[in-house]
C-alpha positions as CSV (number, residue, x, y, z in Angstrom):
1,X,101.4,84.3,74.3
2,X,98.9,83.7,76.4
3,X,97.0,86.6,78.2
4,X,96.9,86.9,82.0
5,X,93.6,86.6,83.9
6,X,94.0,90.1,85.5
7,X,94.5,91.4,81.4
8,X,91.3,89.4,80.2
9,X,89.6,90.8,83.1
10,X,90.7,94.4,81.4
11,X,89.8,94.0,78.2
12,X,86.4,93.2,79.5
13,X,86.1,96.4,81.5
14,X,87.8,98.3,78.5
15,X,85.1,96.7,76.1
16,X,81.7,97.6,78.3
17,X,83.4,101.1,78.3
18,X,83.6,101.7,74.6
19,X,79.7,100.6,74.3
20,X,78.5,103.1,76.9
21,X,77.0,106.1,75.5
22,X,79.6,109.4,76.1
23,X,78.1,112.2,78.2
24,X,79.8,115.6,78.6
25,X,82.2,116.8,77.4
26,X,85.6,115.3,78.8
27,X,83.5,111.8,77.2
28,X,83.6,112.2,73.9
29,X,86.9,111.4,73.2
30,X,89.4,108.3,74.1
31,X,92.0,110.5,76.1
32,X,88.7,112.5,77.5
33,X,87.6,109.1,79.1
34,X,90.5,107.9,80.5
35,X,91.2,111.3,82.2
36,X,87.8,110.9,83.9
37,X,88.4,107.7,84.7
38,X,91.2,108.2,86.4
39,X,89.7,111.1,88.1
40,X,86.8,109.4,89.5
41,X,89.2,106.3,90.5
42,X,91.2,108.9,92.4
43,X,88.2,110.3,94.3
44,X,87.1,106.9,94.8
45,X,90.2,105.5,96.3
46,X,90.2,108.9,99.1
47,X,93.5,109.6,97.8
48,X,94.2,111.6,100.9
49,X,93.1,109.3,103.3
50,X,95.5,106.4,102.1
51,X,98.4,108.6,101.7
52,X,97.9,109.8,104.9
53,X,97.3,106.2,106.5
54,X,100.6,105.0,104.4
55,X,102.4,107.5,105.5
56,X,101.8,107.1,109.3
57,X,102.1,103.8,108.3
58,X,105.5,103.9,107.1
59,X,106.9,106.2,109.6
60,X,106.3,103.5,112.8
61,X,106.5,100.4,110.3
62,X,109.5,100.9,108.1
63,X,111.6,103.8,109.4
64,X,112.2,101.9,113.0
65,X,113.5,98.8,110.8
66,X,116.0,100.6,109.0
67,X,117.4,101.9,112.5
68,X,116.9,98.6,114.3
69,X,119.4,97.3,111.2
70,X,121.5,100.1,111.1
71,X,122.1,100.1,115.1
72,X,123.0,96.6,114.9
73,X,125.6,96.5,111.8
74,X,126.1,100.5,110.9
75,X,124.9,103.5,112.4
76,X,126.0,105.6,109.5
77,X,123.5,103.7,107.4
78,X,120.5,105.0,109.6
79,X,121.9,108.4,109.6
80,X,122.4,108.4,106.1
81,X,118.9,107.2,105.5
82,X,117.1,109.8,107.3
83,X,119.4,112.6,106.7
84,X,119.2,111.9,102.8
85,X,115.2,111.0,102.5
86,X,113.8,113.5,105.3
87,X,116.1,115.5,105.8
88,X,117.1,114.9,110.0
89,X,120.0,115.2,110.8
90,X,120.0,112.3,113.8
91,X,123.1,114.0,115.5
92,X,120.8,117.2,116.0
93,X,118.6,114.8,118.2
94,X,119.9,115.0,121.9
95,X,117.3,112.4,123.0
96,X,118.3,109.6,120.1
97,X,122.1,111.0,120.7
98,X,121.9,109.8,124.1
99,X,119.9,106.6,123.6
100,X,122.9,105.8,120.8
101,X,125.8,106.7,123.6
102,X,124.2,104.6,126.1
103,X,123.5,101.5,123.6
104,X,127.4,101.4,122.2
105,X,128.4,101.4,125.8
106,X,126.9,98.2,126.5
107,X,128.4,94.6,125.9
108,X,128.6,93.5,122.7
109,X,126.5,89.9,123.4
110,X,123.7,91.9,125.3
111,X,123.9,94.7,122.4
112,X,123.4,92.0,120.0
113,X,120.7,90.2,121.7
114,X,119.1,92.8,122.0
115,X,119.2,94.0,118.3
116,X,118.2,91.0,116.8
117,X,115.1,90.6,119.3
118,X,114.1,94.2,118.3
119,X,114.4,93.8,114.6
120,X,111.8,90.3,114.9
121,X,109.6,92.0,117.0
122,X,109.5,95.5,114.4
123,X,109.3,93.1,111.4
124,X,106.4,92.0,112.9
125,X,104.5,94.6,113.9
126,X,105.8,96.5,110.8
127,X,103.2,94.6,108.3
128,X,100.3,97.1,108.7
129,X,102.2,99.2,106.3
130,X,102.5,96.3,104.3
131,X,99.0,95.5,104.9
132,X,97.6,99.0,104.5
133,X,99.2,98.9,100.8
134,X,97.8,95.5,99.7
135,X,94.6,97.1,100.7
136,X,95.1,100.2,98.0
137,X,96.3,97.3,95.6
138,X,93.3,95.3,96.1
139,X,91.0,98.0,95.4
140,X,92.4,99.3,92.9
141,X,92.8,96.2,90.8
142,X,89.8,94.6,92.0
143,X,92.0,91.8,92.8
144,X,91.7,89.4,96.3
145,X,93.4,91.2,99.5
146,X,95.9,88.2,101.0
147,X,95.0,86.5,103.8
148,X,97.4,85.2,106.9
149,X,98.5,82.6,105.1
150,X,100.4,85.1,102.6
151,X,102.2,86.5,105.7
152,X,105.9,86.2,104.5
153,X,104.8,87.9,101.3
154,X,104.0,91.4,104.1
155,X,107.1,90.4,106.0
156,X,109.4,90.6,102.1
157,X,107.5,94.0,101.8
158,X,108.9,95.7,104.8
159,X,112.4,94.1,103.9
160,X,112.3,95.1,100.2
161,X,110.9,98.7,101.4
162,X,113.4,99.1,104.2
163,X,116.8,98.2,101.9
164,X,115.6,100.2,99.5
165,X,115.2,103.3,101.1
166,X,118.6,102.8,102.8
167,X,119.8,102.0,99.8
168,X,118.5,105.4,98.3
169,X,120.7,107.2,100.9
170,X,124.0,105.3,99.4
171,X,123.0,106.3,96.3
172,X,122.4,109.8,96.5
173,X,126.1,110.2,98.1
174,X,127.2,109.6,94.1
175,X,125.9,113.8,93.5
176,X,129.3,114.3,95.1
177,X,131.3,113.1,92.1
178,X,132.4,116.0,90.1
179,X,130.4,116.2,86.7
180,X,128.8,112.9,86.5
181,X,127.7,113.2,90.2
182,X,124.3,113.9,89.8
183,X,122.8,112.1,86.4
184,X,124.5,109.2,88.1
185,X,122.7,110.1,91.6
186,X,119.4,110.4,89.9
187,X,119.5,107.4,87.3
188,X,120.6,105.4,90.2
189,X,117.5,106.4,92.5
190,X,115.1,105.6,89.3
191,X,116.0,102.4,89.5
192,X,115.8,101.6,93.1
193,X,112.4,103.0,93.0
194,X,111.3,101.1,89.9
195,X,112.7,97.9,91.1
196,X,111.2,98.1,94.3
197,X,107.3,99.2,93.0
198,X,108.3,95.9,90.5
199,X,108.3,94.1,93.9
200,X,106.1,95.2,96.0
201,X,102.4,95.3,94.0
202,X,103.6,91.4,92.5
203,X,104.3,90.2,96.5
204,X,100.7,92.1,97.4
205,X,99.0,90.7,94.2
206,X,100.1,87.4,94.3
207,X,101.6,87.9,90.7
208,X,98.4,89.3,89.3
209,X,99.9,92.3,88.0
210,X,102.7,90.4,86.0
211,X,103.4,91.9,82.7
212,X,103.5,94.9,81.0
213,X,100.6,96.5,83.9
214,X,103.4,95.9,86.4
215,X,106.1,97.4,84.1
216,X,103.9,101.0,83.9
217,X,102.9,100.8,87.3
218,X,106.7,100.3,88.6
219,X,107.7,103.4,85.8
220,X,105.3,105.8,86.2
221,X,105.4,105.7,90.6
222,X,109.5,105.8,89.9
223,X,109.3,108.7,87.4
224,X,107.2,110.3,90.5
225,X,109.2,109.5,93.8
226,X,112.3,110.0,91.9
227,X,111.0,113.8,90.6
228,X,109.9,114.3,94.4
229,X,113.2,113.5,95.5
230,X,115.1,115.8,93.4
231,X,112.5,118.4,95.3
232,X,113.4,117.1,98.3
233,X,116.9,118.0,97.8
234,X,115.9,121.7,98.1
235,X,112.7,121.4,100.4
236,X,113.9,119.2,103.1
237,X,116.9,121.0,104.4
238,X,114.9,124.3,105.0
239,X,111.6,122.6,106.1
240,X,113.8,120.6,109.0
241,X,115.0,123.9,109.7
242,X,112.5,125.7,110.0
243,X,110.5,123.0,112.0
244,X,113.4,121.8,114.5
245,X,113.9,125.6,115.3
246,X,109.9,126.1,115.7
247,X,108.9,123.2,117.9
248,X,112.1,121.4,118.5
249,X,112.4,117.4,117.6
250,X,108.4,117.4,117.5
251,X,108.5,119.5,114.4
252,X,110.8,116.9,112.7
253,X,108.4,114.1,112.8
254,X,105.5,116.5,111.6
255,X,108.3,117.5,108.5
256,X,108.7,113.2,107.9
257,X,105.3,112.3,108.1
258,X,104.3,115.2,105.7
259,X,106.8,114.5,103.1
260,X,106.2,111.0,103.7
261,X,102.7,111.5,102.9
262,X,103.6,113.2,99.8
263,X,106.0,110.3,98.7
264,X,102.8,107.6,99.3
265,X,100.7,110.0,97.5
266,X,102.9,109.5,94.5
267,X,102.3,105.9,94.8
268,X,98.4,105.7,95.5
269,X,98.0,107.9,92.4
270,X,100.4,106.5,90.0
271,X,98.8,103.4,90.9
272,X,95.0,104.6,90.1
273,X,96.4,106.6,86.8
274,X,97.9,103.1,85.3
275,X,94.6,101.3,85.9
276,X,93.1,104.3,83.5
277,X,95.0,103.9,81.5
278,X,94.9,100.3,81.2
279,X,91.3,100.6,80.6
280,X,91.9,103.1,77.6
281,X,90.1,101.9,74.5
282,X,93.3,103.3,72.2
283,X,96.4,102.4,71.6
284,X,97.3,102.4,75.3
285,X,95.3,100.5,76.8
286,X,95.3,98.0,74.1
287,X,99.8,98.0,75.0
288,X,99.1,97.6,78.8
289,X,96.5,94.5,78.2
290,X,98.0,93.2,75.3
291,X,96.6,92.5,72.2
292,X,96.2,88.8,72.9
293,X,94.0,89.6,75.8
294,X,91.5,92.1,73.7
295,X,91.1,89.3,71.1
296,X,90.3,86.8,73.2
297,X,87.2,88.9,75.2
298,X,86.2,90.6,71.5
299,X,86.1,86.8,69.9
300,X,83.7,85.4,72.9
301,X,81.6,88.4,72.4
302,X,81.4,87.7,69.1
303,X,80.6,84.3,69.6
304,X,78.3,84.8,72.2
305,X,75.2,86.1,70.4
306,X,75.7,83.4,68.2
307,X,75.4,80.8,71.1
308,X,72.3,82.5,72.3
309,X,70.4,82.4,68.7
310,X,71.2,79.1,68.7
311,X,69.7,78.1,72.3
């Protein structure tokens, strides 16, 4: 089979590593490498900094599409959405409880109008989120950030990210079946996540990522968010709680943003970890590439003092 250019590209990285020189002590060995390596990528990256901007990023890109869709077809999808993933409750809002009275009351073609002009106009302005996280892919991977010719590819982003954290409220009403409630709950919110970080870094690449980097990348983030959620479970109903009771509605956004900042943490980092790990000179790193990929750079450098002798 025949390697991808992002995988040749890795082999070649993973080869210059294994011919430096180890220093200290977390270098001597393979697994002592690729934990520094993804250390150093993860101070590299600001890890804070991009979760932060990705969160803030999320909350006025992504969130306001999910109620835009859910005003126009079903407000219970909203309110299940942000009751399930940060914990609001929106019926404990008097200022959105009032803006929803007032909007049902008003004639269905204006109403409609109306929706469908919002949800063009936040799809639009929602692709900083979708650009902010083709930025963390393109440094990361080292791979071309797209350009406004790729716009439909942020546009799918904000769609793909939008369904599926509405999706991820449906799912987690399944708990409420007796026994096989919550295994069912949980396998079902694994897979949301992992088909939707399958999505979104092959959109922002440009399929550069195909292959079995795409497949790690898409498990490990889902093994994360999905672990966070079950936190979230238990956090998120006190910390709402606690903040709507300290500073009213404000507090509620500062409770989304922070957990949303936690949840893009998760993906920044699982992100930085699988290009470490891709980069391993053992058995790991030689799965993610592929074996294909590694021959290929080891039989050009093999060739290649050859070519120069013979010059």
């Amino acid at each position: 089979m025949k390697p991808t250019k992002l995988s040749v590209e890795l082999a070649k990285e993973a080869l210059e590593v294994r011919r430096q020189s180890a220093h200290g002590w977390l270098r001597r060995t393979t697994a002592g490498r690729t934990v520094a390596r993804a250390l150093r990528g993860l101070a590299e990256i600001e890890l804070a900094d991009r979760a932060m901007t990705l969160a803030a990023q999320e909350f006025i890109s992504v969130l306001p599409v999910i109620i835009a869709v859910g005003t126009v077809s079903n407000l219970d999808l909203a309110s299940d959405t942000l009751s399930s993933q940060l914990g609001i409750d929106p019926g404990s809002l008097t200022s959105i409880t009032r803006t929803t009275a007032d909007a049902v009351e008003a004639s269905p073609p204006t109403f409609a109008t109306f929706g469908v002009i919002g949800i063009l106009m936040v799809l639009i302005s929602g692709t900083s989120f979708a650009r902010a996280l083709g930025r963390v892919y393109g440094r990361v991977w080292e791979v071309p950030v797209l350009s406004v010719r790729g716009w439909w590819r942020w546009v799918a982003v904000v769609v793909a990210v939008a369904a599926a954290i509405a999706l991820l409220g449906r799912v987690r009403q399944f708990s409420t079946v007796e026994w096989i409630g919550p295994p069912l709950a949980f396998t079902g919110e694994a897979l949301v996540w992992f088909g939707l970080w399958m999505a979104v870094p092959y959109l922002l690449t440009q399929g550069r990522l195909a292959g079995r980097v795409l497949w790690a990348s898409a498990a490990l983030t889902s093994a994360g968010l999905t672990a966070v959620g079950i936190g979230g479970t238990v956090y998120l109903p006190m910390a709402t709680a606690s903040a709507q009771a300290k500073f009213g509605e404000l507090g509620l956004v500062f409770t989304a943003i922070t957990w949303l900042f936690i949840q893009s943490f998760v993906v920044v980092a699982a992100t930085v970890i699988v290009k470490a790990l891709a980069l391993d000179e053992g058995p790991i790193g030689r799965a993610l590439r592929g074996s294909v990929a590694d021959a290929v750079v080891e039989a050009n450098d093999r060739d290649l003092p050859q070519a120069e002798h013979s010059g």
